[in-house]
Structure formats: structure tokens, C-alpha cells
C-alpha positions as CSV (number, residue, x, y, z in Angstrom):
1,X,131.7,-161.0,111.0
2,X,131.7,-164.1,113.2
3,X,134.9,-163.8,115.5
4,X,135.0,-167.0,116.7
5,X,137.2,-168.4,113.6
6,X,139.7,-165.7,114.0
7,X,139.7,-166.9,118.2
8,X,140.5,-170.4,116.8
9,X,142.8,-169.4,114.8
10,X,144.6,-167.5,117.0
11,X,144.4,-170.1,119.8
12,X,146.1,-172.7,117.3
13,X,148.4,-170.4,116.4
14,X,149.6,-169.1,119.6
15,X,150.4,-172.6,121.4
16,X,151.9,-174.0,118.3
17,X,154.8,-170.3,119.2
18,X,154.2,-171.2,123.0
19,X,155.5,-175.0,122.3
20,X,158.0,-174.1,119.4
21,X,159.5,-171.8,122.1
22,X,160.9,-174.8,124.1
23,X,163.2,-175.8,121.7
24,X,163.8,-177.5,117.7
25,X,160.7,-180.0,117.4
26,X,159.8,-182.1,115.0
27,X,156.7,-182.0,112.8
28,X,153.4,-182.0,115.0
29,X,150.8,-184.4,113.3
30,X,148.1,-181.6,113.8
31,X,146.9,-179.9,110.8
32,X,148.5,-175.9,111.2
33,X,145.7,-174.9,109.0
34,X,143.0,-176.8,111.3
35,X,139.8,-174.4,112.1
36,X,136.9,-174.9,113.9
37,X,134.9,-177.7,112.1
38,X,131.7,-177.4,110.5
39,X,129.7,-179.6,113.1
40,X,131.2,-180.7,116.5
41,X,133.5,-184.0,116.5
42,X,132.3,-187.4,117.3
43,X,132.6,-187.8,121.0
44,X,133.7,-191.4,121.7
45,X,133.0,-194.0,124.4
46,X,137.2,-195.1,124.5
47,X,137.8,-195.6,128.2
48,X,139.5,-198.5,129.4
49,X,139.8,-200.0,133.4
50,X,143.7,-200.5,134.7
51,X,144.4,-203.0,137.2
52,X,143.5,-200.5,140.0
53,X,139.9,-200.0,139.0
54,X,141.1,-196.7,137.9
55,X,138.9,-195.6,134.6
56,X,141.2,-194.6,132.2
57,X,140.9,-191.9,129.1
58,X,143.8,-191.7,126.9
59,X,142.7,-189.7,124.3
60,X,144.7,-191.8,121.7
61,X,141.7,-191.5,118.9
62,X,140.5,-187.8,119.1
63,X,141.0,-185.2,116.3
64,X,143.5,-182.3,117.0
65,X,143.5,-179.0,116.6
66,X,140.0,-179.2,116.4
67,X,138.2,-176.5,118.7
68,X,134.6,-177.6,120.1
69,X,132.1,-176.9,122.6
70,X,132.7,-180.1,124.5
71,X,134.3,-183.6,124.3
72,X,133.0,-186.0,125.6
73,X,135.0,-189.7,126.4
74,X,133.1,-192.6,128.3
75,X,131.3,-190.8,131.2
76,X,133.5,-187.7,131.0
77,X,132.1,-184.3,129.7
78,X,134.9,-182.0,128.8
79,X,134.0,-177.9,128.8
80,X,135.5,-174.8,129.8
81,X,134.2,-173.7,133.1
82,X,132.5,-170.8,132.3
83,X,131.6,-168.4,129.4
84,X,134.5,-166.3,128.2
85,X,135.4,-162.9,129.8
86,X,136.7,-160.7,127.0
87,X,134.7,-162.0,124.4
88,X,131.1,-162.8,123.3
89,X,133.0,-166.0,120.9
90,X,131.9,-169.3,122.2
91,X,134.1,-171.0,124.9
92,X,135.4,-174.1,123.4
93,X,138.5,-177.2,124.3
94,X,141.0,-178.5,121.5
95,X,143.1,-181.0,121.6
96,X,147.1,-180.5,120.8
97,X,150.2,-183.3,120.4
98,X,152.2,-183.5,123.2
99,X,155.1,-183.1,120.9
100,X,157.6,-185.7,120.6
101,X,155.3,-188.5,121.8
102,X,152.1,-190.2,120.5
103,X,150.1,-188.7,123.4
104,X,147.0,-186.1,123.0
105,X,146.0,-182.9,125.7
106,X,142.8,-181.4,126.0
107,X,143.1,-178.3,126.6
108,X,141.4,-174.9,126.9
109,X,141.5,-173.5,123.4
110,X,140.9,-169.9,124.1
111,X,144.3,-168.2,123.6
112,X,143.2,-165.0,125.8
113,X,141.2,-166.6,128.5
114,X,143.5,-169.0,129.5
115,X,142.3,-168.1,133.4
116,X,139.1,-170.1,132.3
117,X,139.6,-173.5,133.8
118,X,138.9,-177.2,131.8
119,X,136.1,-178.7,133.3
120,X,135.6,-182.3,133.2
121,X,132.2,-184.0,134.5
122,X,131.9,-187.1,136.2
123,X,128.4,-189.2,135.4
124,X,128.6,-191.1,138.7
125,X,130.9,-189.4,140.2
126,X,134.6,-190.3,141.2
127,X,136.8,-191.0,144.8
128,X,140.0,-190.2,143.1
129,X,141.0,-188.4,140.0
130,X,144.5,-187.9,138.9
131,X,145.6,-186.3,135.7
132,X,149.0,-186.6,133.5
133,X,149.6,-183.1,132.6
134,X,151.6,-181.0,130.2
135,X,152.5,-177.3,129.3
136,X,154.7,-174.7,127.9
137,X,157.2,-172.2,129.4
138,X,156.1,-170.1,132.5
139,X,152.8,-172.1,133.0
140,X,151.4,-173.1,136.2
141,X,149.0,-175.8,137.1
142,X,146.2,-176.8,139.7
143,X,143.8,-179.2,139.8
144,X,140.5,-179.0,142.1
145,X,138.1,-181.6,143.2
146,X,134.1,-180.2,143.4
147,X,130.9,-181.9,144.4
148,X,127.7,-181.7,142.6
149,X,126.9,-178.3,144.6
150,X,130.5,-177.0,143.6
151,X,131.8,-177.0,146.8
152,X,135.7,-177.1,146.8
153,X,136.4,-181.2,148.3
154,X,140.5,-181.1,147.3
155,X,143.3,-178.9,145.5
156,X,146.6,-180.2,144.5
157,X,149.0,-177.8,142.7
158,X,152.7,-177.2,141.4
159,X,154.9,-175.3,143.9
160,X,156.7,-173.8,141.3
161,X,156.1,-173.7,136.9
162,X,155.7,-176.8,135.2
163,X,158.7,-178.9,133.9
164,X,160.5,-178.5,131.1
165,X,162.6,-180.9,128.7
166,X,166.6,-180.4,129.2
167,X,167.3,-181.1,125.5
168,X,165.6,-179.9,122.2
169,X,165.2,-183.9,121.6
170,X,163.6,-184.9,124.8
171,X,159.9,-184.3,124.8
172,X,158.1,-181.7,127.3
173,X,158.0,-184.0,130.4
174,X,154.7,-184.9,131.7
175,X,153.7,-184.9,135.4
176,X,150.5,-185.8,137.8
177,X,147.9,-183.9,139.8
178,X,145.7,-186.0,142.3
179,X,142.7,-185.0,144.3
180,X,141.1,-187.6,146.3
181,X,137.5,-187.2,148.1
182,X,134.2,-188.9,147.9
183,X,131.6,-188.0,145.5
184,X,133.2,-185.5,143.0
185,X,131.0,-184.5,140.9
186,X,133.5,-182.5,138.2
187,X,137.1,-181.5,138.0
188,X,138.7,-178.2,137.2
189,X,142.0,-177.7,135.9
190,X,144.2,-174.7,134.9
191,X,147.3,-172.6,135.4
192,X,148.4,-171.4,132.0
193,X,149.0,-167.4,131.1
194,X,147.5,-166.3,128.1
195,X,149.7,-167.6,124.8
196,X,150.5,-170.7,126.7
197,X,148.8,-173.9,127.2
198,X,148.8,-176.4,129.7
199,X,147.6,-179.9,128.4
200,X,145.9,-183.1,130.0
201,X,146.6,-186.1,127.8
202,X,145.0,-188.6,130.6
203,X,142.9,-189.1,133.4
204,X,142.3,-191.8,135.6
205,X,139.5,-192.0,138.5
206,X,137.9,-194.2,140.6
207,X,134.0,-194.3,139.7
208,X,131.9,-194.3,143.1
209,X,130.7,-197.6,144.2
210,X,127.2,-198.1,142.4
């Protein structure tokens, strides 16, 4: 039998406990039945440019709890860095309500291989990448800046676990990683243990000047 549904599933299934753990929530909008979808989703070209010639991806029209092999917004390709460890299943990203909020994370959908970083690719490359960032109880998080030969051009990381709301009706609060350097070629991000999650619901960069 095919395990990957059961992987899904159990992904879902796990960070709806991980995020119910915080505290009384309302109602996600994400379908608790949600599995893996017959074909992949749509990938869309949404991206938007602030006033600081920052591209921006919002994620405001994806589908949640929707596992897939990739996502990709603009010129971002969304993965997981490498195949999964434990498991001959098929590494895949979901996205998941920040609760409370109107906002949507991609994140790595894998409930026992959460060491497996998000990896985003950059068609042009960036000088700057930041990411508004999310996650449950106990998780950590890091962000890394590569080059197109996957040497290592920046790290930024929490000193200490991610934030966490002070009230059952405050959302989970968000916060930013940055990694600046010139041409990065893809972005990794992690820092959740197994049965948590840790959730970007934007990024910003600066393309490289054409």
C-alpha cells in the first residue's frame, strides 16, 4: 500500500495538535479531512513589488492543507531540500492558516522529517531575502542564504524558541529572518522538531540587477 497518504495525513494531523497546543483557537479554514490531491495544485504567478523594490509573495490565494511536491509563486520554486530520511514517501510542502489571521505558511509537510529544510529557489537570483515566520511550541528557526554552487553566503537564526501568543485570543506572533548577500541562488529554512511546524506566510527579496 502507498504510504504516502497515511504521511499526509499524519503531517496534517500532527500540526493541527502542535498549534491546538498553544491555546483555545478558533476554527482553521483548512479542510481537517484535506489529503494529498489527485494532481499537484495550480502554481500561481501572485507576486507583487513594495515600495523598496522588494518582490513580495503573500501566499493569500493558495490551497491549504494540501501536500505537493513543489509550489511555485512568481519566480519562486518551493521544495523540501532533500529526499526524506526515514521514509521512501515522496518529500512534499503544505500550506497551513496561521491561525487567528488571514495569513498562509508554507511549510514542510513531513511530520517526522521536520530536520528537512524548505527550500525556496530564486530564478535570477536575490541580494536580500527576508521571511515573516511562524511556529508552534518548542520550535526553532534559521534561515540560510546559498549561491547557485550551494555555498553557505549568510545565516540568521533565533537565539532562543520562537514566540508565542500571551493570550488564547491573540494569534501566534509572527517574526523575521533576513540574509543579505549577492547572488543567492535558493534559501533554506527550518528549525522545527518532529510534530511541530514552523511556517513562512511571506517573503520578500531583492531580485539581482538584470
Amino acid at each position: 500500500m502507498n504510504s504516502v497518504p497515511n504521511v499526509t495525513r499524519a503531517s496534517i494531523a500532527a500540526i493541527m495538535t502542535a498549534l491546538s497546543a498553544t491555546g483555545p483557537t478558533t476554527p482553521a479554514r483548512a479542510n481537517p479531512q484535506a489529503t494529498t490531491p489527485a494532481t499537484a495544485p495550480a502554481p500561481t504567478n501572485d507576486a507583487v513589488t513594495n515600495a523598496a523594490g522588494e518582490i513580495v509573495l503573500d501566499f493569500a490565494k493558495v490551497p491549504v492543507g494540501k501536500p505537493t511536491p513543489s509550489w511555485t509563486q512568481g519566480s519562486v520554486t518551493f521544495t523540501l531540500a532533500s529526499a526524506l530520511q526515514h521514509s521512501k514517501a515522496q518529500p512534499r510542502v503544505m500550506f497551513f492558516p496561521h491561525l487567528k489571521t488571514d495569513r498562509h505558511g508554507i511549510l514542510n509537510a513531513m511530520a517526522n522529517e521536520q530536520a528537512i529544510p524548505v527550500k525556496a529557489e530564486i530564478a535570477g537570483g536575490a541580494a536580500s531575502v527576508t521571511l515573516v515566520l511562524w511556529g508552534t511550541v518548542g520550535c526553532h528557526a534559521w534561515l540560510e542564504a546559498h549561491d547557485k554552487d550551494g555555498k553557505l553566503l549568510d545565516r540568521a537564526a533565533l537565539s532562543d524558541s520562537v514566540p508565542q501568543r500571551k493570550s488564547p485570543a491573540d494569534p501566534i506572533p509572527s517574526f523575521e529572518l533576513n540574509v543579505k548577500a549577492p547572488n543567492i541562488a535558493y534559501i533554506l529554512f527550518a528549525g522545527a522538531h518532529n510534530g511541530g511546524a514552523l511556517a513562512a506566510d511571506e517573503m520578500r527579496y531583492v531580485p539581482m540587477p538584470r
